[in-house]
C-alpha positions, -999 to 999 in steps of 0.1 A, spaced: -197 -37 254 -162 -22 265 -139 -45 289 -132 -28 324 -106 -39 346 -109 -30 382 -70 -37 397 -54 -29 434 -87 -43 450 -93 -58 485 -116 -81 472 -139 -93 498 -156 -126 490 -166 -158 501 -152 -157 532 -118 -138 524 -102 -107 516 -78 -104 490 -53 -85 471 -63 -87 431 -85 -80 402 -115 -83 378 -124 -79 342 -162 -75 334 -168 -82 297 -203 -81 283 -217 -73 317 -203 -106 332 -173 -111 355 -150 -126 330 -120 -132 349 -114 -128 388 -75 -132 397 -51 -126 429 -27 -96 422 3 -118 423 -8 -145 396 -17 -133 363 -5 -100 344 -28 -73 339 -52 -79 306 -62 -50 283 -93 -32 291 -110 -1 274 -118 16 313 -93 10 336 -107 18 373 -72 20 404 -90 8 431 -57 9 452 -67 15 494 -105 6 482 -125 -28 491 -147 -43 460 -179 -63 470 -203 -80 457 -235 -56 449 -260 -56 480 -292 -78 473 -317 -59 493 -345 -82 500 -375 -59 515 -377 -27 498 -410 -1 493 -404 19 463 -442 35 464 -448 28 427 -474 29 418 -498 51 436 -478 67 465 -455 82 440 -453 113 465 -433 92 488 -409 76 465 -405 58 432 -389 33 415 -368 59 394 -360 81 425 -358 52 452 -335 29 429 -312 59 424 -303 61 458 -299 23 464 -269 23 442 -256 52 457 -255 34 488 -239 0 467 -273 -20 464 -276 -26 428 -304 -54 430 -333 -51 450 -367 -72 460 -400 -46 465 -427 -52 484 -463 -57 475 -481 -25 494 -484 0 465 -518 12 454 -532 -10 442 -522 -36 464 -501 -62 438 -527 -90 444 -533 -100 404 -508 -112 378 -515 -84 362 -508 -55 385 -472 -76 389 -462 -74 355 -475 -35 357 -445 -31 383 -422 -49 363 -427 -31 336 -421 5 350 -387 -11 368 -378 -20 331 -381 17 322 -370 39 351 -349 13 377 -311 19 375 -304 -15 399 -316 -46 386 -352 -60 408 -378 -82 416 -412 -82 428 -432 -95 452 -465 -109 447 -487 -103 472 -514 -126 489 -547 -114 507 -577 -136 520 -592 -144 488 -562 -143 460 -547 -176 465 -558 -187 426 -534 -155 417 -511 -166 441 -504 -202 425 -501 -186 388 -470 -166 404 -440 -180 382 -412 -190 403 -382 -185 376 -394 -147 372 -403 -137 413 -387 -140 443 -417 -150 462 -452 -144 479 -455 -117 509 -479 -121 532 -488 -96 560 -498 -109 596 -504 -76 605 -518 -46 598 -507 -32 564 -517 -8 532 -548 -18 520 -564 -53 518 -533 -75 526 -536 -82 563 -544 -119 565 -547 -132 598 -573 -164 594 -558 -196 597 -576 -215 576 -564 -188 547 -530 -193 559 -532 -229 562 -541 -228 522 -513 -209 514 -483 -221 534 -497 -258 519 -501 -252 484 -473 -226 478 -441 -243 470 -424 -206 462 -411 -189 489 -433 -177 513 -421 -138 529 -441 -125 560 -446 -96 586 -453 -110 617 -472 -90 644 -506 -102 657 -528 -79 652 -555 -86 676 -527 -79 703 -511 -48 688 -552 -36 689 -555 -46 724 -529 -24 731 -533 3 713 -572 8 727 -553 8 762 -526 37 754 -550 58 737 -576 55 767 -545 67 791 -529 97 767 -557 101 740 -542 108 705 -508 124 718 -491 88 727 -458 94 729 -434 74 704 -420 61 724 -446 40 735 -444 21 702 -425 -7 710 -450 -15 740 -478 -9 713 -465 -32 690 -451 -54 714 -428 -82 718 -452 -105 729 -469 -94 691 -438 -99 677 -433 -136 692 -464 -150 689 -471 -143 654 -433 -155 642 -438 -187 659 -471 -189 642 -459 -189 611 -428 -213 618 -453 -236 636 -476 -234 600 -439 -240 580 -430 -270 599 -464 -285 595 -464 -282 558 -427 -281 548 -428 -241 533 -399 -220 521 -405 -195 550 -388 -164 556 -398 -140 582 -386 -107 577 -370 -77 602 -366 -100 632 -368 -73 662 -369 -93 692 -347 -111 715 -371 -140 717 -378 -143 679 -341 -157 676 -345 -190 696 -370 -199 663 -339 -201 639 -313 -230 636 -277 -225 625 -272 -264 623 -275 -266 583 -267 -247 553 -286 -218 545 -293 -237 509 -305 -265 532 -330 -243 553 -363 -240 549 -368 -217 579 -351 -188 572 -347 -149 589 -337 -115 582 -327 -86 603 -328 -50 592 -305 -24 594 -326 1 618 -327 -30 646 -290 -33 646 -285 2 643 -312 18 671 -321 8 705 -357 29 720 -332 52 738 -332 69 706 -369 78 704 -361 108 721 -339 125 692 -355 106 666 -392 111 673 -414 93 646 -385 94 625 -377 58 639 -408 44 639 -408 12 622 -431 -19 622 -421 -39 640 -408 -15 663 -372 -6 673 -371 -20 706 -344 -23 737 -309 -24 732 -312 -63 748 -332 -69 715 -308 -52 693 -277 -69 712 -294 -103 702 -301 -99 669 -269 -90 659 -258 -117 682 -282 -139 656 -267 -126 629 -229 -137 640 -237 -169 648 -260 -178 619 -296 -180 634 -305 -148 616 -296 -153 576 -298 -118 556 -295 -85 565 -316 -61 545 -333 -23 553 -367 -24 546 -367 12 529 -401 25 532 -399 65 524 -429 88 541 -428 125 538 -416 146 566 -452 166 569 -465 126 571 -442 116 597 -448 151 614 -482 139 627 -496 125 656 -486 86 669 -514 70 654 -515 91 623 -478 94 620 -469 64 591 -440 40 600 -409 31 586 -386 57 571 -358 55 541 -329 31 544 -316 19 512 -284 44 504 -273 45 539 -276 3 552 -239 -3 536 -223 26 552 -241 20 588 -226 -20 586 -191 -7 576 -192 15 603 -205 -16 629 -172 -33 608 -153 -4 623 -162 -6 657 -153 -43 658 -186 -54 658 -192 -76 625 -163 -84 602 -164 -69 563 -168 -109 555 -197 -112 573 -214 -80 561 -210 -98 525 -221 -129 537 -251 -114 552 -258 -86 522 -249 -108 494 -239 -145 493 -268 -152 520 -296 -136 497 -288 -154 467 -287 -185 482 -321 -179 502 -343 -167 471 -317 -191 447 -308 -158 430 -293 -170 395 -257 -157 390 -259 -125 413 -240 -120 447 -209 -135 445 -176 -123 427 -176 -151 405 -165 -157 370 -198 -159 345 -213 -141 373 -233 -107 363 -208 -83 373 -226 -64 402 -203 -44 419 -194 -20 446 -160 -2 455 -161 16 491 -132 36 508 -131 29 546 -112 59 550 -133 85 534 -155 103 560 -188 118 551 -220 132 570 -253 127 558 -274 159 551 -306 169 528 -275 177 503 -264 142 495 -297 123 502 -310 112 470 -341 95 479 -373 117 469 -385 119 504 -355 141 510 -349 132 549 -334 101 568 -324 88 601 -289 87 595 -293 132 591 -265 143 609 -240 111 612 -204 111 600 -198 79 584 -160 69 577 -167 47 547 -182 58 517 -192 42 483 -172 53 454 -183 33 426 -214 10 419 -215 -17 388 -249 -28 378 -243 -54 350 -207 -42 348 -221 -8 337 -201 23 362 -241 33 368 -227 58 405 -192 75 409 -187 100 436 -218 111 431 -226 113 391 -253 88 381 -254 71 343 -286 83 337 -291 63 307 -281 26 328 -311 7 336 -311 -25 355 -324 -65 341 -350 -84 357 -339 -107 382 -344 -144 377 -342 -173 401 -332 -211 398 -367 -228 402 
C-alpha cells in the first residue's frame, strides 16, 4: 500500500490542537509529528491540509442501516456512504432489521453484507428479546461491541420489559449491555389519553408529552438500579432528559465506568419549539424535548456525566414520515450531517473542537474498548477526517447521500465542511467523489 503524508494540519487530539503531520503506511498511522520537529518524509500521495483541522474518524455508536429487510429505507451500502461523507468512518448498527438479529446466525448474516458493500469499517449489535438469552451468551466479545436491549417499544419482537428477563441478562452478561429506555406501560397510558382527546390527528408536537419524561426517567433509573445490583457494563443510549443526567458520575475515568451515557446529536441540536417547522421530521424516540432538556444534556456532556456523542441515524421515507402521528415512524437520518452540526455548536462557542473529539472519538473507544481506532496514534489504524471551518455549505436533496433522500438539517448553512475521509488510511470521500472500490474491516474489541 502507497505511503500518504497529510502535512499543514491542525491536528486535534487528545486534548490538544496542533500544528504537524502524519504518514499512514499499510493503513496504519506510522508516524505522527509536530511541524517544527522532524523534516517531511517521502510519501507516494501527498495531501496540503494547510487552514484544515485533521481528526480522528467519528465512532458512531447507534446507527440503523435497515439491512436487511427495510432496504427501502436505507442500507448498509447507501447508509455507510454518507457516514463518511459526513467524517464517520466506523460505525455500531443496531439490532432492529427484519429479522430482528436475535440468533448467531442472523449476526454474522449482517456482517457479512458490511464485508461486501460498507465503505466505513462496523460492528454489530446483537440483539436480546425475552427468550434469546442462550444466543445472547454465545455473543463473542472480541468480534461485537455489545448486546442491545429495548425497554420500549421497538421493530418486531425486541421490547423486553419483564424483570425477571432482565434480571437474567444484566447478571449473566459480562459484554456490554446497550439500552433504550422508555417504559412502555407509561408511554401507553399516555398515548390512550391523547388519542381519546384528538383521535388519530395528535399533533406532533404532543410527542414529547406522549413519550414523556417521566417514561424517560423511570426506565433509565431502572436499568442503572439493575447495573448497580449486578455490576453490568451499562450504557444507556440518547439521554433526552434533564433528569436522566443526575444518574451519571463524572468522578472516575470513563475506562473505570461501568455506568456509562450517550447523547445524540438531534437532542443537542432541537428543542420542541421546532415541531412546528419540522413536523414528524423530528420525531425521534425518545422525543426531542424542551430547550431546559437540551441545555442539560449538553451541560452533561461538558462536564463529563454524559460520555459519547453519537446520532442514532434511523432513515424513513418521506411518504412514511408523511403520515399521521401514530402511524408516522420515528427517527429520521443523522449520520453525514452529526460532525458538521457539533462544528457549528464549536462555532458558536458552545463545545470546544477538543471536546467534540473527545466525545466522537477517544470516548467511544474507550467505552466499547475499541482496539486501535479513535485516537491519532502511531500503530493506530489510520481513520481519518480533514474538515475546513471556513467552507460554508447548505444542505439540500443535491448533496444528501443517504437513500432516504431527506434530512432535518434541509435547508441549514453549515460553515464547516468535510473535505477528506481515511478509512484504513485509504482517501475513501473527497469533495464529494467516493472510492467506490474501498470497503471498511470489521471492528474488533479488547475483551
Amino acid at each position: 500500500m502507497k505511503k500518504t503524508l497529510i502535512y499543514n494540519a491542525h491536528i486535534v487530539n487528545e486534548g490538544r490542537i496542533f500544528k504537524g503531520w502524519v504518514l499512514l503506511e499499510n493503513g496504519l498511522i506510522s508516524v505522527v509529528s509536530e511541524e517544527s520537529k522532524d523534516r517531511l518524509p517521502e510519501a507516494d500521495q501527498l495531501i496540503d491540509a494547510e487552514g484544515k483541522y485533521l481528526l480522528p474518524g467519528i465512532i458512531d455508536d447507534q446507527v440503523h442501516f435497515r439491512e436487511p429487510g427495510l432496504t427501502h429505507k436505507g442500507n448498509i451500502h447507501s447508509e455507510s456512504r454518507a457516514a463518511v461523507a459526513g467524517g464517520v468512518t466506523s460505525y455500531m448498527e443496531m439490532p432492529n432489521t427484519v429479522p430482528n438479529t436475535l440468533t448467531q446466525s442472523l449476526l454474522e448474516d449482517k456482517y457479512k453484507i458490511a464485508s461486501e458493500n460498507s465503505f466505513a469499517n462496523y460492528s454489530f449489535f446483537m440483539g436480546a428479546s425475552n427468550d434469546n438469552l442462550k444466543e445472547v451468551l454465545l455473543t463473542d466479545p472480541r468480534k461485537v461491541c455489545g448486546i442491545k436491549i429495548f425497554m420500549g417499544s421497538s421493530t418486531g419482537d425486541m421490547l423486553v420489559d419483564n424483570r425477571s428477563t432482565l434480571e437474567a441478562i444484566f447478571s449473566s452478561c459480562k459484554m456490554l449491555i446497550a439500552v433504550h429506555c422508555e417504559d412502555e406501560a407509561t408511554i401507553r397510558t399516555n398515548a390512550v389519553a391523547f388519542r381519546e382527546k384528538y383521535g388519530e390527528d395528535v399533533p406532533v408536537v404532543c410527542h414529547p408529552l406522549i413519550r414523556s419524561a417521566e417514561a424517560c426517567y423511570k426506565s433509565s433509573s431502572f436499568a442503572v438500579e439493575l447495573a448497580r445490583k449486578h455490576n453490568t457494563r451499562l450504557h444507556i443510549l440518547h439521554i433526552s432528559t434533564a433528569k436522566e443526567t443526575a444518574l451519571f458520575d463524572n468522578t472516575i475515568p470513563l475506562r473505570k465506568k461501568r455506568i456509562t451515557a450517550e447523547a445524540c446529536i438531534h437532542h443537542l441540536w432541537f428543542s420542541d419549539e421546532d415541531y412546528a417547522s419540522k413536523g414528524n421530521l423530528i420525531k425521534w424516540n425518545p422525543a426531542v424535548k424542551t430547550k431546559i432538556d437540551r441545555d442539560a444534556i449538553l451541560k452533561a456532556v461538558l462536564d463529563d456525566r454524559i460520555d459519547i456523542i453519537a446520532t442514532d441515524h434511523a432513515p424513513h421515507t418521506l411518504e412514511e414520515k408523511s403520515n399521521t402521528y401514530f402511524k408516522a415512524p420515528s427517527g429520521g437520518p443523522l449520520v453525514q450531517h452529526a460532525l458538521s452540526a457539533m462544528l457549528e455548536m464549536h462555532k458558536e462557542g458552545k463545545i470546544t473542537m477538543e471536546k467534540i473529539v473527545e466525545k466522537m472519538c477517544h470516548a467511544v473507544s474507550d467505552c466499547f474498548r475499541v482496539e486501535k481506532r479513535g485516537y491519532i496514534r502511531t500503530g493506530y489504524h489510520a481513520d481519518l477526517v480533514l474538515v475546513d471551518l471556513n467552507l460554508p455549505w447548505t444542505v439540500d436533496k443535491s448533496n444528501i447521500y443517504c437513500k432516504c433522500g431527506w434530512s432535518p438539517f434541509e435547508g441549514t448553512t453549515f460553515s464547516t465542511r468535510v473535505t477528506h475521509t481515511f478509512v484504513n488510511g485509504n482517501l475513501v470521500y473527497h469533495n464529494g467523489q467516493f472510492d467506490e472500490a474501498v470497503r471498511g474491516q470489521r471492528i474488533l474489541f479488547e475483551a
